[in-house]
C-alpha positions as CSV (number, residue, x, y, z in Angstrom):
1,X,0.0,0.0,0.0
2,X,1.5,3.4,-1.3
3,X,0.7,4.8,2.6
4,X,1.5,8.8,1.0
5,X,-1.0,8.0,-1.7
6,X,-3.6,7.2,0.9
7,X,-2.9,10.5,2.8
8,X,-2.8,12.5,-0.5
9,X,-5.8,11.3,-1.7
10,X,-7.7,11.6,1.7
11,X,-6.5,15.5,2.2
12,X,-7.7,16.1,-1.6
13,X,-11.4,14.4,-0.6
14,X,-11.6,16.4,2.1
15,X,-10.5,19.8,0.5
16,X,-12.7,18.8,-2.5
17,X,-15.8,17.9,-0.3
18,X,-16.0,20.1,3.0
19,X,-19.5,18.9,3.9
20,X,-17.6,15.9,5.2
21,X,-16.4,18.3,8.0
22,X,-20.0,19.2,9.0
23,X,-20.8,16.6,11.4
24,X,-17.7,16.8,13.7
25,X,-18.0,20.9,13.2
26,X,-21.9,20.7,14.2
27,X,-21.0,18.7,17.4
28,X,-17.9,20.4,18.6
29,X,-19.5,23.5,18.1
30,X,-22.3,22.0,20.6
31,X,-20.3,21.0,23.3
32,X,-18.2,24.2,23.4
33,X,-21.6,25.7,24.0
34,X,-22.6,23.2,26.7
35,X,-19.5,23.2,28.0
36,X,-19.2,27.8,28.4
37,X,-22.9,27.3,29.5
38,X,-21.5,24.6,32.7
39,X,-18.6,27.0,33.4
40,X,-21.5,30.2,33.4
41,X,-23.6,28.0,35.6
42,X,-20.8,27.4,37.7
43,X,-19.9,31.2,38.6
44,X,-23.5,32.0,39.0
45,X,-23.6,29.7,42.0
46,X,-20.1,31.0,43.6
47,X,-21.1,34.4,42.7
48,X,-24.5,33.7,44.4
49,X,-23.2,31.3,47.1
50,X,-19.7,32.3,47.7
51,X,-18.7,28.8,47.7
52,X,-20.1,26.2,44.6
53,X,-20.5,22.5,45.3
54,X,-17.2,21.1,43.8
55,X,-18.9,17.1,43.6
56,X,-22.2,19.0,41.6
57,X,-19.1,20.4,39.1
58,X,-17.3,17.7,38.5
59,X,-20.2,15.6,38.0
60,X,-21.3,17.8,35.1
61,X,-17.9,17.7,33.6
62,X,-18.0,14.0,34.2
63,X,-21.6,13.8,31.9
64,X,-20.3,16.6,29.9
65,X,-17.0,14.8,28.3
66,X,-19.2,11.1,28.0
67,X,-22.2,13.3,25.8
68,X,-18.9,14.3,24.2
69,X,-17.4,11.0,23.3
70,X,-20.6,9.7,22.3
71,X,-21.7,12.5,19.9
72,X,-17.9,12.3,18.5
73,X,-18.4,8.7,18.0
74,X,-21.5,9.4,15.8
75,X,-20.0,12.1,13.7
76,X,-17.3,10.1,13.3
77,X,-19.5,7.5,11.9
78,X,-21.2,9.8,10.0
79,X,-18.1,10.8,8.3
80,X,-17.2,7.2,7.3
81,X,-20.6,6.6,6.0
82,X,-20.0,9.4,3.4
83,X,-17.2,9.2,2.7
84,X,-17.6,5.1,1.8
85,X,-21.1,6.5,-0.4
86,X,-18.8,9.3,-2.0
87,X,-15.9,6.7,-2.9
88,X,-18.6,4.1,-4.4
89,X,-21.0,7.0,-5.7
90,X,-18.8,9.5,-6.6
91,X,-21.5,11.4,-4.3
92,X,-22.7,11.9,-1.2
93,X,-25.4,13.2,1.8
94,X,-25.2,14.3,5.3
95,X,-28.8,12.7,5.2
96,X,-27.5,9.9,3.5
97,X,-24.7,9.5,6.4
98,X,-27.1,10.2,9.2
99,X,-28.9,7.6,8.2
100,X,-26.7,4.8,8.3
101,X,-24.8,5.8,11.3
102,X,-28.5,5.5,13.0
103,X,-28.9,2.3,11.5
104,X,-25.2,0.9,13.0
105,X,-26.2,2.9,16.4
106,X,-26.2,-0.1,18.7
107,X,-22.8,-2.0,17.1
108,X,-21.3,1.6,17.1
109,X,-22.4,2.1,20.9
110,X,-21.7,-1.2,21.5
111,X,-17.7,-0.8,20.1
112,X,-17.3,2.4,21.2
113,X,-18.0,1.4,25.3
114,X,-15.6,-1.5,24.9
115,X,-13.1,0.4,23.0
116,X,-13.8,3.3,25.6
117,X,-13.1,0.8,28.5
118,X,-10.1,-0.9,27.2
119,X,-8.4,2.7,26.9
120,X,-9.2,3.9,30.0
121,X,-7.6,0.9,31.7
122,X,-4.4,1.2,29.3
123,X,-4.5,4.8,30.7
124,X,-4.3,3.4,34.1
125,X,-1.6,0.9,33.6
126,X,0.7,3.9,32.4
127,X,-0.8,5.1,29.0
128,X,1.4,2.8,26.9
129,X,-0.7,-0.4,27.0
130,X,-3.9,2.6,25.6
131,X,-1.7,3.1,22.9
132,X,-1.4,-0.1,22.0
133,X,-5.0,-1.0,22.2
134,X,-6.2,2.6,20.1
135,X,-3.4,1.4,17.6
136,X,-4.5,-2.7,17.1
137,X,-8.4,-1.6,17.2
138,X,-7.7,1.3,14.9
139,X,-10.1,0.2,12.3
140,X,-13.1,-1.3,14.3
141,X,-14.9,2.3,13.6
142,X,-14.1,1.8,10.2
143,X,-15.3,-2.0,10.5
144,X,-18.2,-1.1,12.2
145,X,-19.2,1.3,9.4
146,X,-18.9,-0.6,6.3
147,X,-19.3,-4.5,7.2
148,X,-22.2,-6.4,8.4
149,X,-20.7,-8.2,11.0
150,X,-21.0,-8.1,15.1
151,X,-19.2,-5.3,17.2
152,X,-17.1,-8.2,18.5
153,X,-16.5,-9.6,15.0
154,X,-15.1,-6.2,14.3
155,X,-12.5,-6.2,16.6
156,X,-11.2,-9.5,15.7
157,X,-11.2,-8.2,12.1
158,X,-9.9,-5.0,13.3
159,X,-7.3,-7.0,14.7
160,X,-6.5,-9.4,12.1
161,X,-5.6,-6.1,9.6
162,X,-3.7,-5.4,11.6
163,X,-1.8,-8.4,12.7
164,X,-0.9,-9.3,8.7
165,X,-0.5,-5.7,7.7
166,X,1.7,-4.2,10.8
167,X,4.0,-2.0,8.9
168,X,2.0,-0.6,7.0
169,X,-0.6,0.3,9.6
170,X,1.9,1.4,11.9
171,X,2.9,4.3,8.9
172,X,-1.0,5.2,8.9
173,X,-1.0,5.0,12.6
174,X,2.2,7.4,13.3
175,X,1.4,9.7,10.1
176,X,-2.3,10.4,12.1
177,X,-0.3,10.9,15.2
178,X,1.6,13.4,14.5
179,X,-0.5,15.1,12.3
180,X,-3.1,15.3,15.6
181,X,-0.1,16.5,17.5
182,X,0.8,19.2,15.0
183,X,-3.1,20.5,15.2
184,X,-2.7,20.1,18.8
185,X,0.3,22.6,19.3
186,X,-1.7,25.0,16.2
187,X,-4.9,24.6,18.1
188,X,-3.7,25.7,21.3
189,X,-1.7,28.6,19.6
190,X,-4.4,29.9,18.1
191,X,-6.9,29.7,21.8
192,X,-4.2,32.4,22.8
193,X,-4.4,34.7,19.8
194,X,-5.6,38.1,21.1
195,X,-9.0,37.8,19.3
196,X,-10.2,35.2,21.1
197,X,-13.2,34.3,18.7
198,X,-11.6,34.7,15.6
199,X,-9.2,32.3,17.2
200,X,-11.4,29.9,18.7
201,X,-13.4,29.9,15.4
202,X,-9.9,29.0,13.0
203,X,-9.4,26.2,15.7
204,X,-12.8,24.7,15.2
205,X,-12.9,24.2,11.7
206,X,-9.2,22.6,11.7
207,X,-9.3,20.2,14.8
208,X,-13.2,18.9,12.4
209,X,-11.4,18.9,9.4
210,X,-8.7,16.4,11.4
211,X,-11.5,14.4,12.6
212,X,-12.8,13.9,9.0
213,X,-9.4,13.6,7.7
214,X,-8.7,10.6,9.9
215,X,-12.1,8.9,8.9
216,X,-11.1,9.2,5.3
217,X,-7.6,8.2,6.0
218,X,-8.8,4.6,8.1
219,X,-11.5,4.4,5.4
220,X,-9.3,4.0,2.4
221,X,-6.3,1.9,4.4
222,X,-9.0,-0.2,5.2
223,X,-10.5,-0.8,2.1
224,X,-7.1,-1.4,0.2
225,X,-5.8,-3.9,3.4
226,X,-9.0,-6.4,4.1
227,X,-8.6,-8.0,1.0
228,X,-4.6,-8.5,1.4
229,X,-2.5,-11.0,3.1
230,X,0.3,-8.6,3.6
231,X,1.7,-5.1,2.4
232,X,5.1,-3.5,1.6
233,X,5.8,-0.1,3.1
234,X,5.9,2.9,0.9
């Protein structure tokens, strides 16, 4: 698998079709609101109170980042959905892709609490072992998406690509990496620009167009690996 092809082509489906950023854009943009409108809450009561109730807070933040997972989970499936009707169509619809992430909701839930789970204990055992399981499992969204098979049935296929393509995953994986680092280090560069809004605004549209660009990106490796026993590196 030409691995530079894959990311060339993905950045060039995303730049030629930006409605793919819409769904992680429409929910970002959602929790930044319900996330200003916890914090507003939140010095409403100290203002009121003088002292807030710190459990109450944390509790919200708590419900606040799994509404956030989950909603990122779905416009992440969202995104796959089109972008598998745009590369078998040649075209695609948000309605279209709303549609069939609704109608892969419980396998997606379903893959999404165990991946969730899994991570969150790799997390505790020292981050490395989470690193390993977001790499090995990297395509069960994908999986999930485009094949009608069982949410555990994607993991072991997740798995098995894998297994018997490990370089050249492991080039996707990296190249995703530290292209979410370098929009990390932009993204917080540009939250401490002096217009705070424009800043805020620029940030938005490029950590979506990331999440869509990583959709496309796992797409297309997927759909030139499942069919191969094993890949050379390029």
């Amino acid at each position: 698998m030409n691995t530079g092809k894959v990311l060339k082509e993905s950045f060039l489906t995303i730049k030629g079709n930006l409605n793919l950023i819409t769904p992680p854009l429409i929910i970002s943009l959602v929790i930044a609101i319900m996330s200003e409108a916890v914090i507003i809450a939140e010095e409403g009561v100290n203002s009121a109170q003088g002292v807030g109730d710190d459990r109450q807070f944390y509790t919200k933040i708590l419900a606040l980042i799994f509404i956030n997972y989950i909603l990122q989970v779905f416009s992440q499936g969202m995104v796959i959905a089109m972008a598998e009707e745009l590369l078998a169509k040649g075209h695609y619809s948000l309605k279209g892709g709303f549609y069939k992430t609704i109608s892969k909701l419980n396998r997606l839930l379903v893959v999404s609490f165990i991946f969730a789970v899994l991570i969150i204990v790799g997390i505790f055992l020292f981050i490395v072992p989470a690193i390993i399981v977001s790499f090995v499992f990297m395509y069960v969204f994908v999986i999930v998406m485009t094949e009608d098979i069982t949410s555990i049935e994607s993991f072991k296929e997740g798995f098995r690509i894998v297994k018997v393509n490990l370089g050249a995953s492991m080039l996707i994986y990296s190249s995703l990496a530290v292209t979410g680092l370098f929009f990390t280090i932009l993204d917080v560069a540009l939250k401490d620009m002096e217009y705070e809004a424009i800043g805020f605004t620029i940030s938005l549209f490029l950590l979506s167009a990331l999440v869509s660009f990583s959709g496309v990106v796992m797409l297309k490796a997927y759909k030139e690996l499942k069919t191969l026993k094993s890949v050379k590196i390029l």
